[in-house]
C-alpha positions in Angstrom: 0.0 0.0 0.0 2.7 2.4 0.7 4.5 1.8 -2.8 0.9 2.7 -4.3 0.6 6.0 -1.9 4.4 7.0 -3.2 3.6 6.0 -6.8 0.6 8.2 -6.9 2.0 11.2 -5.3 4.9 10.8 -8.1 2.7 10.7 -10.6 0.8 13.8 -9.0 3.8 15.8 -8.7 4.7 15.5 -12.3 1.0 17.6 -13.7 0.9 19.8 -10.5 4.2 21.0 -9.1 3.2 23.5 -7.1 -0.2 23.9 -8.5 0.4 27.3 -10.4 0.7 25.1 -13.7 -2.6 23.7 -13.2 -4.3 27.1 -12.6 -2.4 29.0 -15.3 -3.8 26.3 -17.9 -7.3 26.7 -16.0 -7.1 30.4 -16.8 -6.6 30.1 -20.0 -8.9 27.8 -21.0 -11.5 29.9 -19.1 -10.1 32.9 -21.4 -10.0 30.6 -25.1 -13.6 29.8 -24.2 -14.5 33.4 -23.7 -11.9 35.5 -27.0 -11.9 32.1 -29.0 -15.2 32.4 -31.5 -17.6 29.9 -31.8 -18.9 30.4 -35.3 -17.4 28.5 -38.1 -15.5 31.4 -39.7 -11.6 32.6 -41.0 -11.1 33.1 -37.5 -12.1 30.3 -35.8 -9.8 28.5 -37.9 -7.2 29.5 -35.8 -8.3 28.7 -32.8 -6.8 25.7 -32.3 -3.3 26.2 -33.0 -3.6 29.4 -31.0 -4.9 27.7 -28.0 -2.3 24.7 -28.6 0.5 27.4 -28.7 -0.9 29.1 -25.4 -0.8 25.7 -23.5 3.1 24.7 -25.0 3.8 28.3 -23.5 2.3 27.6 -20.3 4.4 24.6 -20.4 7.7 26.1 -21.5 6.7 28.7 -18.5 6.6 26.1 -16.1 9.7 24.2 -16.9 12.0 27.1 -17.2 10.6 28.4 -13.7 11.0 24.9 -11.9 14.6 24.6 -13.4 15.0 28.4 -11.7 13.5 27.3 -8.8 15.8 24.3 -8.4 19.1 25.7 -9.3 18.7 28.3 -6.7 18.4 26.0 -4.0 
């Protein structure tokens, strides 16, 4: 049982560090669903890629300010 608990907590510690990541990403979904339009048009078109690029940022965010984070302690 206590292999599973420490497996788990891994696994939960890779997607939410220190829980910033996860609401970043929550914000800007809440803020594609709100700018993105809904209407098949020219610009919905690039909705996707623009909300694929905000995400890879948020992720890019993340990593570099972890690796910060870690070489300064």
């Amino acid at each position: 049982m206590k292999a599973l608990k420490t497996a788990l907590l891994e696994v939960y510690g890779l997607f939410v560090e220190d829980g910033t990541y996860a609401l970043d990403i929550l914000i800007w979904v809440v803020l594609a669903a709100v700018l993105f339009p809904r209407e098949p048009n020219a610009a919905a078109i690039w909705s996707g890629p623009v909300f694929f690029l905000g995400l890879a940022a948020l992720l890019a965010w993340n990593v570099i300010r972890t690796a910060r984070k870690k070489r300064q302690s």
